[in-house]
ROROLO-513382 format. One record per residue: chain; residue in three letters; residue number from 1; y, x, z of N, C-alpha, C, CB in turn. Coordinates in nm, 2 decimals. Each point is the difference from the previous one (the first is absolute). Glycine has a CB too. Layout:
<sites>
 balo kolpa lumse    n_v    n_u    n_w   ca_v   ca_u   ca_w    c_v    c_u    c_w   cb_v   cb_u   cb_w
    A   ala   NUM      Y      X      Z      Y      X      Z      Y      X      Z      Y      X      Z
...
</sites>
This chain:
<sites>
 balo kolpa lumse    n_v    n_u    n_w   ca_v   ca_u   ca_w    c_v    c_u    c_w   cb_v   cb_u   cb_w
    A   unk     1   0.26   1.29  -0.47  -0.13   0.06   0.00  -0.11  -0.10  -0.05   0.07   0.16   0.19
    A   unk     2  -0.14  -0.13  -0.27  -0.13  -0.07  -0.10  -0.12  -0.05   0.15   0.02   0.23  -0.31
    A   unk     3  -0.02  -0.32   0.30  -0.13  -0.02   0.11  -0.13  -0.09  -0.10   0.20  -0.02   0.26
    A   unk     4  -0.32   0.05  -0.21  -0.16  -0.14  -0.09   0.07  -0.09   0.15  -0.36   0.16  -0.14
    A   unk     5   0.36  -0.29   0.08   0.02  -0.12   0.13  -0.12  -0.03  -0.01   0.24  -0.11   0.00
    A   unk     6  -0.35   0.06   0.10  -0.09  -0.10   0.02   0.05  -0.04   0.06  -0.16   0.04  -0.04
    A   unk     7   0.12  -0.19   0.02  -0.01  -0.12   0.15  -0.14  -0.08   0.00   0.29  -0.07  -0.02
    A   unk     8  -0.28   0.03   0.14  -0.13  -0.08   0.05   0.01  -0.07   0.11  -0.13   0.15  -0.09
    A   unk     9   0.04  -0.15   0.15   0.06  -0.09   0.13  -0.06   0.04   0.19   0.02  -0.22  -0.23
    A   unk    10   0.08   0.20   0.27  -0.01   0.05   0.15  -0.05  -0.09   0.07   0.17   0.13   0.01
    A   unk    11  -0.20  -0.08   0.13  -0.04  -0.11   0.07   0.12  -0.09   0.08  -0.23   0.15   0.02
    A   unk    12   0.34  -0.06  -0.01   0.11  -0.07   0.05   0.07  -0.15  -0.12   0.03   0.29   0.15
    A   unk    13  -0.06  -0.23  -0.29   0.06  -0.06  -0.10  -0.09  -0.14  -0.01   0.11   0.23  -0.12
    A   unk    14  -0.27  -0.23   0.13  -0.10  -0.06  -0.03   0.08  -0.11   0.17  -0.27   0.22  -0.19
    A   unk    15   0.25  -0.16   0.30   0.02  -0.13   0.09   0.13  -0.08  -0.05  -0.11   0.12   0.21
    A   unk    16   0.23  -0.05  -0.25   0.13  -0.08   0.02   0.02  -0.06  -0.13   0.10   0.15   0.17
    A   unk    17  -0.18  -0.11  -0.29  -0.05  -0.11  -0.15   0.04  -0.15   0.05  -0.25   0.16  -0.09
    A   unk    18   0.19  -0.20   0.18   0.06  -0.14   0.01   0.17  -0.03   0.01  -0.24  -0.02   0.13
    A   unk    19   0.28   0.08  -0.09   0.13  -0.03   0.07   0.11   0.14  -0.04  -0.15  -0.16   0.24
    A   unk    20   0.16   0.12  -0.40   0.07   0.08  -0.07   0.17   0.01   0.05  -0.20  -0.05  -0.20
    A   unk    21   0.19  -0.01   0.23   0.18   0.00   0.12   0.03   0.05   0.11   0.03  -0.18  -0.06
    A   unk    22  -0.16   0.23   0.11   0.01   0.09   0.14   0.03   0.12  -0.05  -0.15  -0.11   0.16
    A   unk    23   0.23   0.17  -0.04   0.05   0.16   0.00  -0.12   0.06   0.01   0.22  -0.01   0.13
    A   unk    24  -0.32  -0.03  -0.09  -0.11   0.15   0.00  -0.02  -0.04  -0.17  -0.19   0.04   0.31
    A   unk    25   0.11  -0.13  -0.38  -0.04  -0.02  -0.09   0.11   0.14  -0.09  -0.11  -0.32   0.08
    A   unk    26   0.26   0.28  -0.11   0.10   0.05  -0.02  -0.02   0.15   0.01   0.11  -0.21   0.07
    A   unk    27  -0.12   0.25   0.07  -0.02   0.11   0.06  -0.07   0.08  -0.08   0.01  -0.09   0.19
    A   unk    28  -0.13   0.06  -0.23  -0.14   0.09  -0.03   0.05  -0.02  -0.15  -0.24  -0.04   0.22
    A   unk    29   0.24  -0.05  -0.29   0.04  -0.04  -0.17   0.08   0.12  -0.02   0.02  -0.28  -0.01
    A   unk    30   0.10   0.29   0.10   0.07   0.08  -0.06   0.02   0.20   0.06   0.10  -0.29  -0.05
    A   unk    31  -0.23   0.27   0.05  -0.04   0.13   0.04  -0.03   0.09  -0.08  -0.06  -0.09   0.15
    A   unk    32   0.08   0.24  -0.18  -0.07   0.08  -0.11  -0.01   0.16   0.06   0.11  -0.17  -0.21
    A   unk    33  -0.28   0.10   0.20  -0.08   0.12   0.12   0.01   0.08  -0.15  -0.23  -0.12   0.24
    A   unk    34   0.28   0.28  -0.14  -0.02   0.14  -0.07  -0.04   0.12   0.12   0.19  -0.08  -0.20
    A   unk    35  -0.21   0.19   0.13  -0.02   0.07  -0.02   0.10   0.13   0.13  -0.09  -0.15  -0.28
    A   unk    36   0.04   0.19   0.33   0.13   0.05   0.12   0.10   0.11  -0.04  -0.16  -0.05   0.19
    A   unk    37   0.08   0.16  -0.28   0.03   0.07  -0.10   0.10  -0.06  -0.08  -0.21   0.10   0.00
    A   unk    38   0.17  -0.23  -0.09   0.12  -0.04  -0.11   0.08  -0.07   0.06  -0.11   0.00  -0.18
    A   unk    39   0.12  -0.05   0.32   0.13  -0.06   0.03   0.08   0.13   0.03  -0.08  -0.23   0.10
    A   unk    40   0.00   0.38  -0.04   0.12   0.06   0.07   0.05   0.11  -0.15  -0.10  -0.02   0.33
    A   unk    41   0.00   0.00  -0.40   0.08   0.04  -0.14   0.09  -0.10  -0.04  -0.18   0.14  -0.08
    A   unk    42   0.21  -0.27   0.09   0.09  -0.05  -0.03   0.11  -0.03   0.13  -0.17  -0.07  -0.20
    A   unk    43   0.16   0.14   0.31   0.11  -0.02   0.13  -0.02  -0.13   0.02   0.20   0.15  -0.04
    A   unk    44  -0.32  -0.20   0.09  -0.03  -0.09   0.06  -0.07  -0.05   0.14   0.03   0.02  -0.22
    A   unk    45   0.05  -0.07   0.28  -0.05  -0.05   0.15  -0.07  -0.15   0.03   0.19   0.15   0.05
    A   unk    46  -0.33  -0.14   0.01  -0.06  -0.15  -0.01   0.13  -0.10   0.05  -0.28   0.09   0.05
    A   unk    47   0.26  -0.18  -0.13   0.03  -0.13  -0.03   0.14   0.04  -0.06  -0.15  -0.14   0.20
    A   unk    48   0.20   0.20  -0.24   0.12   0.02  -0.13  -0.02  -0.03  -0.09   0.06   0.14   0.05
    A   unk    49   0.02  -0.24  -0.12  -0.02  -0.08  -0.14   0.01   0.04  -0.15   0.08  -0.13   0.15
    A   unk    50  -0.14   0.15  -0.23  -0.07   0.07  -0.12   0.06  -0.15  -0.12  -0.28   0.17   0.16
    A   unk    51   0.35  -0.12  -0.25  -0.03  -0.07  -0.15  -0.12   0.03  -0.06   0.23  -0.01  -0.05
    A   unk    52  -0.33  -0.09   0.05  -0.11   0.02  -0.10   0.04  -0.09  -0.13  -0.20   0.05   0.19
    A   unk    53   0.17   0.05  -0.31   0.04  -0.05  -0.12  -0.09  -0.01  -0.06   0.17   0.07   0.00
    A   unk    54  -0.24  -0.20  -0.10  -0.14   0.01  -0.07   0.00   0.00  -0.11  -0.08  -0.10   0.13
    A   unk    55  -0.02   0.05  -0.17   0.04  -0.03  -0.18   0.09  -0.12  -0.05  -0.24   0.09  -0.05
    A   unk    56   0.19  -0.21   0.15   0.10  -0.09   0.01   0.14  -0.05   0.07  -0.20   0.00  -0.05
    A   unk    57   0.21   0.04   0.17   0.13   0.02   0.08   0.02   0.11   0.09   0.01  -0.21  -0.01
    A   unk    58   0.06   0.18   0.13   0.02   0.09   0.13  -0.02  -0.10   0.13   0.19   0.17  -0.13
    A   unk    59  -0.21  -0.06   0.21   0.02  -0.11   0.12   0.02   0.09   0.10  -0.15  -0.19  -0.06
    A   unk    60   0.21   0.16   0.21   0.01   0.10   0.12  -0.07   0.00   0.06   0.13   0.00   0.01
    A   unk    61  -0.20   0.08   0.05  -0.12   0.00   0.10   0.01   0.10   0.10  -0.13  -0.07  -0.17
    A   unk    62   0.08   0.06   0.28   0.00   0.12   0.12  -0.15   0.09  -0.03   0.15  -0.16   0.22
    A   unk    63  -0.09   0.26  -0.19  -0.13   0.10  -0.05  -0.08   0.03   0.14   0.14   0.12  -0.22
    A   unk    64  -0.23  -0.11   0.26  -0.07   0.03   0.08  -0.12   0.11  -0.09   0.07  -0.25   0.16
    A   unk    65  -0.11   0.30  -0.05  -0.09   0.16   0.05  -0.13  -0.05  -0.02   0.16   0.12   0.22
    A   unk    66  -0.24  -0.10  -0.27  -0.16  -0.02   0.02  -0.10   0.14  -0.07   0.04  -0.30  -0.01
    A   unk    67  -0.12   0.31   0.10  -0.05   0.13  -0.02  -0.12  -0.09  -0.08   0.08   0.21   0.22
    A   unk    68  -0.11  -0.30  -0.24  -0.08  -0.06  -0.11   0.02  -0.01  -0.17  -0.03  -0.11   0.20
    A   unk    69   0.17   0.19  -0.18   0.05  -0.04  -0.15   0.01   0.16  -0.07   0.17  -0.25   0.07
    A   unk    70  -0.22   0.27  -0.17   0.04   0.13  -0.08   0.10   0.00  -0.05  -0.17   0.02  -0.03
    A   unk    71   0.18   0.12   0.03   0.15   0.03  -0.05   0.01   0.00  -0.14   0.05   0.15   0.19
    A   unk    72   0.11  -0.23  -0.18   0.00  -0.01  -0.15  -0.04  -0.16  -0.08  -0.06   0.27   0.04
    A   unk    73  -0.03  -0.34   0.13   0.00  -0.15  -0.05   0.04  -0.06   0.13  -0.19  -0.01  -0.21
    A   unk    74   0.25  -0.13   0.13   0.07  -0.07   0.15  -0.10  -0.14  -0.04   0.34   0.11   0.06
    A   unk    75  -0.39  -0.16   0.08  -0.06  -0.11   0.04   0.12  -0.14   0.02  -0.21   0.18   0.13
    A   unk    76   0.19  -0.31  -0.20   0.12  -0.06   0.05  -0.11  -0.17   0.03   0.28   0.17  -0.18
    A   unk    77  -0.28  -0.25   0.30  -0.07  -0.10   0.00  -0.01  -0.14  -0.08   0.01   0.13   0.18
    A   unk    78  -0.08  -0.19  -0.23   0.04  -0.11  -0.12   0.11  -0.09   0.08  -0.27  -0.02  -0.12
    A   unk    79   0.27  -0.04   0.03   0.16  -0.08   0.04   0.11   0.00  -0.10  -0.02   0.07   0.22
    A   unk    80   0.14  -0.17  -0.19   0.12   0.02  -0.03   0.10   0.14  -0.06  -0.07  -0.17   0.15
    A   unk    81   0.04   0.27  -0.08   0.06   0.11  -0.01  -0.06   0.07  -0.10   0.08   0.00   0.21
    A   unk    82  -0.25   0.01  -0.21  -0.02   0.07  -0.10  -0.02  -0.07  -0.14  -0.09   0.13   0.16
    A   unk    83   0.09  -0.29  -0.14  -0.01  -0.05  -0.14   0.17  -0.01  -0.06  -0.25  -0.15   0.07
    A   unk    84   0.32   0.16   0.00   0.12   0.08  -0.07   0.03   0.08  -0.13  -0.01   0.01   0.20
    A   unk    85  -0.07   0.11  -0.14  -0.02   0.12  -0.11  -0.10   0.02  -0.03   0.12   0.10   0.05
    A   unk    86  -0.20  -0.19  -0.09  -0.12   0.02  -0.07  -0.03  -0.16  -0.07  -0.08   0.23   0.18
    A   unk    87   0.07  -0.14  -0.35  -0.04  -0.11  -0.11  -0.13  -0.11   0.03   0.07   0.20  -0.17
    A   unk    88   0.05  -0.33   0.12  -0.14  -0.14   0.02  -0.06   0.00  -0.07   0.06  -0.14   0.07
    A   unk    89  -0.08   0.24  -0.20  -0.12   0.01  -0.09  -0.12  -0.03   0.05   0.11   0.14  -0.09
    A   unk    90  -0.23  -0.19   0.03  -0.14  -0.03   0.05  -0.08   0.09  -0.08   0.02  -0.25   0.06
    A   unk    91   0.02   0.28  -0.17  -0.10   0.02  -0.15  -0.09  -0.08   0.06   0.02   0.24  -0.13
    A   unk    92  -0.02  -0.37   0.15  -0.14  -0.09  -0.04  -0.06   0.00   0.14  -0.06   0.08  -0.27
    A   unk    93   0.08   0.00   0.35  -0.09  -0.03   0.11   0.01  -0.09   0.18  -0.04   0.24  -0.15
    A   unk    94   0.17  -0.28   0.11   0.11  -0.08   0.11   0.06   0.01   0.08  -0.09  -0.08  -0.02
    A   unk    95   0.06   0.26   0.05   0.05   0.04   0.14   0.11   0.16  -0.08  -0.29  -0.11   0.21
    A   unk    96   0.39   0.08  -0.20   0.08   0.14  -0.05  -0.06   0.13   0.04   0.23  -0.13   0.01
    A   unk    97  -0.18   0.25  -0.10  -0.07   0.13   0.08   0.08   0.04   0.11  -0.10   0.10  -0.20
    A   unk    98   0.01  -0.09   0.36   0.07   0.07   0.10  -0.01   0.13   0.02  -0.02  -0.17   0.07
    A   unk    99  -0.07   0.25  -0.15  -0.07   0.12   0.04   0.05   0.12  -0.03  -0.16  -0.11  -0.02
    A   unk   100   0.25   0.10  -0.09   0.04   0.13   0.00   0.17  -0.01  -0.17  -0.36   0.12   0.12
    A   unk   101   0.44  -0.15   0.02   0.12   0.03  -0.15   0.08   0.08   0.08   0.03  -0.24  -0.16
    A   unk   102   0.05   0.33   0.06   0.09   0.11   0.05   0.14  -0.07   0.08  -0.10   0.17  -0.22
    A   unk   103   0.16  -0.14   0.32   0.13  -0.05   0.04   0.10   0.12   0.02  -0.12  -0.21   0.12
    A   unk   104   0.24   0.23  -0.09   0.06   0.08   0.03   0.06  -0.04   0.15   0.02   0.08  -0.26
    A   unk   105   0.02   0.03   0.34   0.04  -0.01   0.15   0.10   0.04   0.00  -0.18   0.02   0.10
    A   unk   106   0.24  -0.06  -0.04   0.11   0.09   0.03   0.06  -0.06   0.19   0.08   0.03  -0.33
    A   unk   107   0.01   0.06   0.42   0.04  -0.06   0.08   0.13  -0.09   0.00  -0.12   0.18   0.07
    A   unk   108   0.13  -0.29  -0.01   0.14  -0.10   0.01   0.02  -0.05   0.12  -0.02  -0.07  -0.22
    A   unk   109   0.19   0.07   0.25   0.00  -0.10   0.09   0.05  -0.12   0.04  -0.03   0.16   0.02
    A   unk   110  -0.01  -0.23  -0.14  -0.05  -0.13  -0.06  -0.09  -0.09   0.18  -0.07   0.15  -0.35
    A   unk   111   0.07  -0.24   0.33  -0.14  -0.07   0.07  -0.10  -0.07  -0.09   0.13  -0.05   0.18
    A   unk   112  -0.23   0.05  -0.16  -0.09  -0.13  -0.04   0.08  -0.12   0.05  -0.25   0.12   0.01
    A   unk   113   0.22  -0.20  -0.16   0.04  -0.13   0.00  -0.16  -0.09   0.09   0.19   0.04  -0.29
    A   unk   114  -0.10  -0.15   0.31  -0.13  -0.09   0.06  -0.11  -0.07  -0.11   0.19  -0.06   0.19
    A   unk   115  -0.25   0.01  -0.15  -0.12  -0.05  -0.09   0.09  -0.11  -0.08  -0.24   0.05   0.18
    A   unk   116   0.31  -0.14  -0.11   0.07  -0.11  -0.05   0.08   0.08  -0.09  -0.01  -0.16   0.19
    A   unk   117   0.08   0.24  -0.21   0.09   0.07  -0.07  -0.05   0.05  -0.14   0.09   0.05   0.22
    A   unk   118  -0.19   0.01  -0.17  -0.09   0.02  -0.11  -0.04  -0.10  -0.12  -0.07   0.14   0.18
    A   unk   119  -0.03  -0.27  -0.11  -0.05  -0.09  -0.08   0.17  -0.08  -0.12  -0.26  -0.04   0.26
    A   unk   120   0.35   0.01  -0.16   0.14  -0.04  -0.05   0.00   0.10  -0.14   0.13  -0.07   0.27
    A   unk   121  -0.16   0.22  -0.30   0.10   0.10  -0.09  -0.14  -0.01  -0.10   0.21   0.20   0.18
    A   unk   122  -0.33  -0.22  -0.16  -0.15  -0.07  -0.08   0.03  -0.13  -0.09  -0.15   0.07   0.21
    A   unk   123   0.29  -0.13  -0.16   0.00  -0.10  -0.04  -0.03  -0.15   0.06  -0.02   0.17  -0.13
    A   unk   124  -0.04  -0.13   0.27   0.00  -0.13   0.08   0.11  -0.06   0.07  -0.20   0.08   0.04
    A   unk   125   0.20  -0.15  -0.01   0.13  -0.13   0.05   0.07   0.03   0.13  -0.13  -0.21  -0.10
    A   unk   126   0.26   0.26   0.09   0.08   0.03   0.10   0.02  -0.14   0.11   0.12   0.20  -0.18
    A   unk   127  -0.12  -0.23   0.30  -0.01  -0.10   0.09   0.06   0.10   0.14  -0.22  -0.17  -0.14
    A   unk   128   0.29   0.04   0.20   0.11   0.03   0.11  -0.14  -0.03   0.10   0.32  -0.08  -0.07
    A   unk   129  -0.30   0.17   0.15  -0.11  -0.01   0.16   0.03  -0.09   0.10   0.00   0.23   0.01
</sites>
């Protein structure tokens, strides 16, 4: 199903910004507030994991319920997960567009990968814990 993604930023995402390796930080990143209508048109139950597909990649995410989100667009918070699927283009202005690119949804039962997992498949340096 065709979803408009915005992202921006939460207040949960804005405190845990420092400390991009915590599970909440993780938590909220990989969150994608919809619509209650288009999860249960797609047989979806909060926190069940969603492939969002962008113009640039995919990624897994748990879908959560917010009656703040219109139907038909899903909210996802800045971070890791959404810079995934969405182009580092600037045209010139430094900051890529967050506002509005088409993704597709579908249900999976996949997990979200960790933040570390993520940055590693971006191209950052795999290291033993």
């Amino acid at each position: 199903m065709t979803f408009l993604m915005i992202t921006g930023r939460t207040v949960t995402q804005g405190v845990t910004v420092e400390n991009k390796t915590s599970a909440e930080y993780a938590a909220e990143t990989s969150t994608c507030f919809m619509h209650e209508f288009d999860m249960l048109e797609l047989g979806l139950d909060d926190r069940d994991t969603v492939r969002v597909t962008g113009p640039c990649g995919e990624v897994v995410m748990r879908a959560c319920a917010s009656p703040e989100v219109e139907m038909g667009t899903v909210f996802v918070p800045y971070g890791p997960y959404a810079n995934h699927i969405v182009a580092a283009g600037t045209r010139s202005t430094g900051m890529p567009d967050f506002k509005s690119h088409e993704v597709e949804i579908e249900p999976t039962d996949e997990e979200p990968k960790t933040v570390h997992e993520l940055m590693v498949d971006l191209g950052g340096l795999a290291y033993d814990r």
